[in-house]
N, C-alpha and C positions, 0 to 999 in steps of 0.2 A: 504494500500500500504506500502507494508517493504525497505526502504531505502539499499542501500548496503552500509556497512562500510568499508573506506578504510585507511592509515595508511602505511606510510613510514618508513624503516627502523631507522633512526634517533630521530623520533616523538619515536617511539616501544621502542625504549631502556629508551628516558624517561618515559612511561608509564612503563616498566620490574623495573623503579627503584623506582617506586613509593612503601609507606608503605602498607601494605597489604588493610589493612581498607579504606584506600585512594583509592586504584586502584580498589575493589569492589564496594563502591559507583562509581565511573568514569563508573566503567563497569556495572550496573544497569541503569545512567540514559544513556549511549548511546545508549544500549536495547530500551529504551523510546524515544530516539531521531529518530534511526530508524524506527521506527512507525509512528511516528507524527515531523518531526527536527523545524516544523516550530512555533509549540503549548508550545518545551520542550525547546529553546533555545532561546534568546535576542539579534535582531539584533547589530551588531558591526559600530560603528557609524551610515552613513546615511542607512537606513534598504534598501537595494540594492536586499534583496531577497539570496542573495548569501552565502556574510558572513556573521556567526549567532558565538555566543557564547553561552556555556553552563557556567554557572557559580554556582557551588558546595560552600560548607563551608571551604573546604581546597586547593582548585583546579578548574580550570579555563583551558576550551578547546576552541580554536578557532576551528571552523569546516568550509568549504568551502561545500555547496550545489547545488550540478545538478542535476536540477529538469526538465528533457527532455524527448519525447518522446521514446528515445533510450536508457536513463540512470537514475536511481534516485540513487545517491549514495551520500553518505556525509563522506566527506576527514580530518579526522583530520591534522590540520595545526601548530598546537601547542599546548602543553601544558602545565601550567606555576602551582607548586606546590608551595603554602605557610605553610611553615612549619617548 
């Protein structure tokens, strides 16, 4: 089952500003994440099912997962680059 990835305007420009290297890996393991979000990412505090973190070497995505019979998509909600 392939998740839909989704992605707000505001979220998109931090992703566009990220270093090249950075935003490849980001964009590799969300590939991964919609495949699997629940196997490739670490719930975010109490594991609620919902929000999951992806947590990279340089980069840290909070994502939001609907996981319903009408929708599996997973929303990137933030992401925070150390660098």
């Amino acid at each position: 089952m392939t998740f839909r990835l989704k992605i707000d305007p505001v979220v998109q420009a931090v992703y566009d500003s990220l270093p090249d290297d950075v935003a490849s890996t980001l964009t590799l393991a969300l590939a991964e994440v919609c495949d699997d979000p629940f196997a490739r990412t670490d719930p975010y505090g109490v594991d609620d099912g919902v929000t999951r973190l992806l947590i990279l070497d340089r980069v840290i995505a909070m994502l939001l997962v609907t996981n319903t019979p009408a929708m599996q998509a997973v929303r990137i909600l933030q992401i925070t680059y150390d660098g």
